[in-house]
C-alpha positions as CSV (number, residue, x, y, z in Angstrom):
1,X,-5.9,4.4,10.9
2,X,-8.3,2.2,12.0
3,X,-7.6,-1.2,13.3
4,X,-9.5,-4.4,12.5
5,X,-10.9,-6.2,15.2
6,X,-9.5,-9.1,16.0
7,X,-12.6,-11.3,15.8
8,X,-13.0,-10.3,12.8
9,X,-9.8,-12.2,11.6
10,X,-10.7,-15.1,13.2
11,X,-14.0,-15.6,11.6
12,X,-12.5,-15.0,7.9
13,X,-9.8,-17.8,9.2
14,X,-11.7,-20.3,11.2
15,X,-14.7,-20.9,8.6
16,X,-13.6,-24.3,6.0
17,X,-13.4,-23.9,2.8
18,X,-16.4,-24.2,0.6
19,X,-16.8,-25.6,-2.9
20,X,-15.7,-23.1,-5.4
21,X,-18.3,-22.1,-8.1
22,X,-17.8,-20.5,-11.4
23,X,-17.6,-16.7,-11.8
24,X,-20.8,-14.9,-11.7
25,X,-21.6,-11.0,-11.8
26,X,-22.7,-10.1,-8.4
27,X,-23.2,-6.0,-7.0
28,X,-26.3,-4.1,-6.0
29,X,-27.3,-3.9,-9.8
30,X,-27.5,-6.6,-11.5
31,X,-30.2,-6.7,-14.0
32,X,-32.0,-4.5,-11.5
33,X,-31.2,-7.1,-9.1
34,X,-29.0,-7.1,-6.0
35,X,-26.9,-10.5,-6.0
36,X,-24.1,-11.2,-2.9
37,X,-20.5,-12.0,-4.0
38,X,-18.8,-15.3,-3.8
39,X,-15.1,-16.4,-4.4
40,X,-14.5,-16.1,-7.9
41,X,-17.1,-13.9,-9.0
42,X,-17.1,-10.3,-11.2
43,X,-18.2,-7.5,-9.3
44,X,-19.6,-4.8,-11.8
45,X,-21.1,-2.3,-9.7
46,X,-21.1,-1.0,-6.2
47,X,-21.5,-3.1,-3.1
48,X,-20.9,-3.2,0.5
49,X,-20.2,-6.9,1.7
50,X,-22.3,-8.0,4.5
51,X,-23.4,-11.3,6.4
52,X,-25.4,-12.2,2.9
53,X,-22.3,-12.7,1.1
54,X,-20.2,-15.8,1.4
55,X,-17.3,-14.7,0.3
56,X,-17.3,-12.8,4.0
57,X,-17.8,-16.5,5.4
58,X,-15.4,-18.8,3.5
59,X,-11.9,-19.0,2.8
60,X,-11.2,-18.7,-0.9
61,X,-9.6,-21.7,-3.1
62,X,-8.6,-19.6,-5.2
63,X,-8.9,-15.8,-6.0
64,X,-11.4,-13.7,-4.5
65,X,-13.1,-10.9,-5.8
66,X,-12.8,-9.5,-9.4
67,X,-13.6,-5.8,-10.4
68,X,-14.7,-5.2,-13.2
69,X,-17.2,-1.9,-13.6
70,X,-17.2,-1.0,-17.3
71,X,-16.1,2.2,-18.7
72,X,-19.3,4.2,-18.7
73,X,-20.8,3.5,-15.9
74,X,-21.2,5.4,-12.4
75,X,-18.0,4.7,-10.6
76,X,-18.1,2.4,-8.2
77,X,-17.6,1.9,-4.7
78,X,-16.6,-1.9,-2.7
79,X,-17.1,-1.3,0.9
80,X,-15.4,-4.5,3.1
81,X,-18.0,-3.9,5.9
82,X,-15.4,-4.8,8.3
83,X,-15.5,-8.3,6.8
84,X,-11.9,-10.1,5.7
85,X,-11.3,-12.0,3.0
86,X,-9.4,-15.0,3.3
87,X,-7.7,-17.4,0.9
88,X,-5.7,-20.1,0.7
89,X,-2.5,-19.1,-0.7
90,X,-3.0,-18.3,-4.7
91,X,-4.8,-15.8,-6.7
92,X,-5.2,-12.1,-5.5
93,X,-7.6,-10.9,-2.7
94,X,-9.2,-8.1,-5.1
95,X,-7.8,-7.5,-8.4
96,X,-9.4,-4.4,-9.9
97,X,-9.8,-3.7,-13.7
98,X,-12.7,-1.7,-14.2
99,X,-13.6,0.8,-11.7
100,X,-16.4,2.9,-13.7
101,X,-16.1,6.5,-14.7
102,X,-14.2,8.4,-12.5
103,X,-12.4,4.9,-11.2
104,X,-13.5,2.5,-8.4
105,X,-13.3,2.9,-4.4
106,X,-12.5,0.8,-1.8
107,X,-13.3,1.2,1.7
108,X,-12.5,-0.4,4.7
109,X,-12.4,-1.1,7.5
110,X,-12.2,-4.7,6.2
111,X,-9.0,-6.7,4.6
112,X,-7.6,-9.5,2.8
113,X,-5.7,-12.5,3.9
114,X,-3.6,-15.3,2.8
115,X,-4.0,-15.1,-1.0
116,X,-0.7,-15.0,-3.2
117,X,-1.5,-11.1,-4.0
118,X,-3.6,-9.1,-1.4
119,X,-5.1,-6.4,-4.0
120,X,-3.9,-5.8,-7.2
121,X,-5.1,-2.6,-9.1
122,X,-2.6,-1.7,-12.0
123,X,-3.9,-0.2,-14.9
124,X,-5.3,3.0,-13.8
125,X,-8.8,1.9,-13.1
126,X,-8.3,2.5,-8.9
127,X,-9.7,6.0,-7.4
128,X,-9.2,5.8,-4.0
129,X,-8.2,3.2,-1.2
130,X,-8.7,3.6,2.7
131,X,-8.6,1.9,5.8
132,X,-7.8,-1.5,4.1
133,X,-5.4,-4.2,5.8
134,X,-3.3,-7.0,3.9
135,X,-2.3,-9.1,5.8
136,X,-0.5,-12.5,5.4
137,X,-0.4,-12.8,1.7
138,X,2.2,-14.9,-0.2
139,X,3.7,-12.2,-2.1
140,X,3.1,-8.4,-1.5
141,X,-0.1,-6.8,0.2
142,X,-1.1,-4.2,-2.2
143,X,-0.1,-3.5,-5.5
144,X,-1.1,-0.1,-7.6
145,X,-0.5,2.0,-10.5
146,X,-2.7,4.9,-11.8
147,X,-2.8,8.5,-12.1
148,X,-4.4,10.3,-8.9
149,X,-5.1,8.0,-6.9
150,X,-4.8,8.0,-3.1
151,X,-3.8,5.5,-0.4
152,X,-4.7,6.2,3.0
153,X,-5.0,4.5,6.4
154,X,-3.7,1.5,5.2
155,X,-2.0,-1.4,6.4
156,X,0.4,-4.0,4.9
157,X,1.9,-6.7,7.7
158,X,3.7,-10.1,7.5
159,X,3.2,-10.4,3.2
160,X,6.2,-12.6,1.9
161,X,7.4,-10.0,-0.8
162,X,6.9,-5.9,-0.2
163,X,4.2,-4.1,1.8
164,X,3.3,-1.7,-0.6
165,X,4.0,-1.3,-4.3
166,X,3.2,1.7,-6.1
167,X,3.9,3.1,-9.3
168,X,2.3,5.8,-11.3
169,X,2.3,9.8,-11.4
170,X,0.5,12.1,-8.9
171,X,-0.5,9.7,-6.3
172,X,-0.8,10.4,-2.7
173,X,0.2,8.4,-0.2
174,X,-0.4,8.8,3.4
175,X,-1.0,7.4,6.8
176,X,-0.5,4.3,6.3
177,X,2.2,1.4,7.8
178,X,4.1,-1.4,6.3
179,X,5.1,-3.7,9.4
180,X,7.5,-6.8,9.1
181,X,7.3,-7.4,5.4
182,X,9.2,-10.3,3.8
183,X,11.5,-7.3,1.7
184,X,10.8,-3.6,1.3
185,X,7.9,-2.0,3.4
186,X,7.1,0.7,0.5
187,X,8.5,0.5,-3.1
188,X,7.2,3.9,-5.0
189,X,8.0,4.8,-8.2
190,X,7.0,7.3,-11.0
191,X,6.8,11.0,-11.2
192,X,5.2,13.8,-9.0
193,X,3.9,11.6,-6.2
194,X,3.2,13.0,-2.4
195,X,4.6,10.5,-0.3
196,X,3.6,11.0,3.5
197,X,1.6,14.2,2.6
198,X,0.5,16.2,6.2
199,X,0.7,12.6,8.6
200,X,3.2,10.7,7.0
201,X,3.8,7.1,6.3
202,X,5.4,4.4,8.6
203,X,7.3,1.0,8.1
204,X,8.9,-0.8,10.5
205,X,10.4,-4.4,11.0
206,X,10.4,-5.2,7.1
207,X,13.5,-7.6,5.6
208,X,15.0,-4.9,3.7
209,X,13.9,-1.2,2.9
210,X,11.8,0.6,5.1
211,X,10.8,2.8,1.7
212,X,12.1,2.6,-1.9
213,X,11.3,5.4,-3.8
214,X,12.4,5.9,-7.4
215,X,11.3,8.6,-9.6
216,X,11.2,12.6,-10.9
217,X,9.6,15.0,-8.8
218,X,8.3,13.2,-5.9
219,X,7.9,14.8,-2.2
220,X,8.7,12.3,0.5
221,X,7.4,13.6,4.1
222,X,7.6,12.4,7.4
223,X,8.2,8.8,6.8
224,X,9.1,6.9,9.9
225,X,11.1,4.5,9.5
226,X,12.7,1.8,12.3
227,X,14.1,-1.7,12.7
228,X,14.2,-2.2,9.6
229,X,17.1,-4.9,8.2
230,X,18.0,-2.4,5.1
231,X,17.9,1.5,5.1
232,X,15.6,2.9,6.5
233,X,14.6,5.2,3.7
234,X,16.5,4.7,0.0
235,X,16.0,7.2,-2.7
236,X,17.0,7.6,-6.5
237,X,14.9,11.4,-6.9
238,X,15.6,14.2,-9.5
239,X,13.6,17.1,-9.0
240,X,12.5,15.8,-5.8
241,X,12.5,16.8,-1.8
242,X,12.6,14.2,0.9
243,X,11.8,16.5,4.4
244,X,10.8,15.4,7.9
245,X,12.3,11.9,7.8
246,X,13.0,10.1,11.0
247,X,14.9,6.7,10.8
248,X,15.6,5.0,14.0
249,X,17.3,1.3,14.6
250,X,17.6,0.4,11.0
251,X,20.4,-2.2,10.0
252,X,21.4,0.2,6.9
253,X,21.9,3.9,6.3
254,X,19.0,5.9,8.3
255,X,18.9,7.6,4.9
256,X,21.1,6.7,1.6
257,X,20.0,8.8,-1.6
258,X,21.3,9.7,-4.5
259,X,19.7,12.2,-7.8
260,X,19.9,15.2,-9.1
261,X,17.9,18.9,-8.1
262,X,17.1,16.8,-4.7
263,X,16.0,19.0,-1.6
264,X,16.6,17.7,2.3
265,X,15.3,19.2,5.3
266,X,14.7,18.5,8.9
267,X,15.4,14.8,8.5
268,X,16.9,12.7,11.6
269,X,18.6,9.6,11.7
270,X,19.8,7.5,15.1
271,X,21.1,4.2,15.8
272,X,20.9,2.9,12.7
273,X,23.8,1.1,10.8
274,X,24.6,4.5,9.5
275,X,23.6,7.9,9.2
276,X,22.7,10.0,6.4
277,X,24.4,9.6,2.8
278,X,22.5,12.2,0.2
279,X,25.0,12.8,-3.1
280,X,24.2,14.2,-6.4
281,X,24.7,17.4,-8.3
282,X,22.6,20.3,-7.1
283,X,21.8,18.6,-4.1
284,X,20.2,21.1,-1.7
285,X,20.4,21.2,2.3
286,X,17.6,23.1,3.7
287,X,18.9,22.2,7.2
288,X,17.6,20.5,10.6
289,X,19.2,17.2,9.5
290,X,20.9,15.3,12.2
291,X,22.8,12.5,12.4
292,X,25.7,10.6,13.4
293,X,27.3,10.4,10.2
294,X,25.9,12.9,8.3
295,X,27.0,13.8,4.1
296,X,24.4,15.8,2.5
297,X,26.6,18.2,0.6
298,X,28.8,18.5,3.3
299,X,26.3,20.3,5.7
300,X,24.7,18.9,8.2
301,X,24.5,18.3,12.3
């Protein structure tokens, strides 16, 4: 994942607040027009924020940027140009309601900062989102719901609620790191999500829960999970497979879950407040889990 550069933080923080100004469509189209995005304003097309944008300049009053592409139009794509958005406590970094046909993009690197809500994308409308950082934010970093969509390269650090929060059915999560978060680094729910996917997902140092994960049918892979001040990984699954886990200096259980038709394999838990605890009916143990304090049917090392 990539990182942001440091300057870049300081610029979105250092610069005073300007006026606020009522919300205005701005994108590369506007009435065959290309108009820069402020604070506040509707974004109903693609754009890639540059120098020629204030919002890239200024620290928000309020909220920041406001998707909303209509229905039938080319789906759109809002690239951060390694530019953060700052706020100044309320509203959401970029709440997305309209992301075109096909559903909106958003790619870093680039991030938001210290608005109550990082970005907020929850009725379906989100495609894709990479190499984005919330950071800072009142509440949680990123919050998501759809069908499809993927998160990847992502970052979530120091929001007062949860790092992530997810919800939907076939997502894809992957590569991306929830670091000392106010409660839970990642709270997924839904159905058939791929959670950690080929690299894996990481949260470490949050209050509570490295990852929460409720649902039916979900495959939870490779999550790292350490010093965090719950479990490291908690699970309520049926139908679903948590594999490749490792949990490491966690205050709670390395891993605690509990379902139905739930599959474990190859998952390792050390110095944390406890081991593994996996119970259910037809809980399966495809073995390589170690622990100190191991119960996953009864079978484990």
């Amino acid at each position: 994942m990539r990182a942001l550069l440091p300057g870049l933080v300081c610029c979105a923080l250092l610069v005073a607040p300007a006026a606020a100004a009522g919300p205005r469509r701005c994108g590369d189209d506007v009435g065959g027009r290309a108009v820069p995005c402020d604070c506040g304003d509707v974004l109903t097309g693609s754009r890639t924020l540059g120098a020629d944008d204030p919002i890239t300049s200024r620290v928000c009053p309020g909220s920041g940027l406001l998707v909303a592409v209509p229905t039938g139009a080319p789906a759109a794509r809002l690239a951060l140009g390694g530019h953060v958005l700052a706020g100044s406590g309320s509203g959401v970094g970029i709440q997305v309601v309209g992301g075109g046909a096909g559903g909106l993009t958003i790619a870093g690197p680039g991030g938001v900062r210290g608005f109550a809500t990082g970005i907020q994308a929850v009725n379906g409308t989100l495609a894709r989102l990479a190499d984005v950082v919330a950071a800072d934010n009142a509440t949680d970093g990123f919050v998501l719901a759809g069908e499809g969509f993927a998160l990847l390269g992502s970052e979530a650090s120091h929001n007062g609620r949860d790092g992530f929060v997810l919800r939907g059915h076939r997502y894809r999560v992957e590569r991306n790191r929830a670091l000392a978060n106010g409660r839970h680094g990642f709270v997924a729910r839904g159905r058939e999500a791929a959670i950690g996917g080929e690299a894996g997902n990481e949260a470490a140092g949050n209050g509570r829960e490295g990852f929460r994960v409720r649902g039916q049918g979900h495959d939870v892979a490779r999550a790292v999970a350490t010093a965090n001040g719950g479990d490291g990984v908690r699970a309520r699954l049926s139908d679903g497979r948590i594999a490749g886990s490792l949990t490491a200096s966690n205050h709670g259980q390395g891993l605690r879950a509990a379902g139905h038709d739930l599959t474990l394999g190859d998952n390792e838990a050390r110095d944390n407040g406890g081991g593994l605890d996996v119970h259910g009916a037809r809980v399966r143990d495809d073995g390589g889990n170690r622990a100190e304090g191991c119960r996953v049917g009864g079978a484990c090392r």
